[in-house]
N, C-alpha and C positions, 0 to 999 in steps of 0.2 A: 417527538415522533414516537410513537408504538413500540416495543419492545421488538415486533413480528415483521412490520414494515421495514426497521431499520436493518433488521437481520438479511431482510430481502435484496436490502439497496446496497450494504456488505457486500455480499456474497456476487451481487452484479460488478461492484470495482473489483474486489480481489478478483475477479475470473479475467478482466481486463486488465490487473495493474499483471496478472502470471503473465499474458501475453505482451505483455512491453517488456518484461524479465526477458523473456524466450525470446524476443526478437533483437533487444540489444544486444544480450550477452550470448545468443545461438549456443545455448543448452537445452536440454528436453525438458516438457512444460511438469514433470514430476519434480526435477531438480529445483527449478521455479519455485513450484509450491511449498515444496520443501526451504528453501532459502527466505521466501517470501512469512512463510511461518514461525520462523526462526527468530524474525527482525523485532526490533524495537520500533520498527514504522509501524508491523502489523501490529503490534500491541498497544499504541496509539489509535490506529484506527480503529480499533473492537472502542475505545469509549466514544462514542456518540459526542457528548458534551466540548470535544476537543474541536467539532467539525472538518476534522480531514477530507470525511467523505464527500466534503464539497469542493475538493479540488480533481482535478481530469486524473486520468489515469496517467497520462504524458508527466505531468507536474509529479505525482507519489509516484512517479519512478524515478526521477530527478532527486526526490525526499531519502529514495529508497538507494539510491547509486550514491550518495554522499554520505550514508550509511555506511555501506559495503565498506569507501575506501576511505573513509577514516574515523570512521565509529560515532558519528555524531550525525546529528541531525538537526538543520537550522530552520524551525518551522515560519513559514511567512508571518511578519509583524501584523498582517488583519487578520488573525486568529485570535 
């Protein structure tokens, strides 16, 4: 994918993985972005080549709350 497209298709989950943050864990959607930018998920998802971005926003919040509580992260075996 394009350098430009995929920055697009980015910026479309993370806007939706902050709203699965905000609604799980009912903190404000700054906090969110802030935690969410923080993560070893999000620094995952910024490489393309990993294909995260093809899973939902439901699933890398899932990625992203197993994170939180215990520092790790177990990416699905069809990656």
């Amino acid at each position: 994918m394009e350098k430009q497209k995929f920055e697009v298709v980015l910026t479309l989950i993370v806007q939706r993985l902050v709203m699965e943050i905000v609604n799980n864990e009912n903190i404000t959607e700054r906090e969110a972005v802030e935690k969410l930018y923080s993560s070893e998920l999000y620094k995952n998802l910024e490489i393309e080549d990993l294909k995260l971005w093809h899973l939902s926003p439901k699933a890398l919040y899932v990625l992203y709350d197993e994170e939180q509580k215990t520092g790790k992260i177990s990416f699905p075996e069809e990656m």
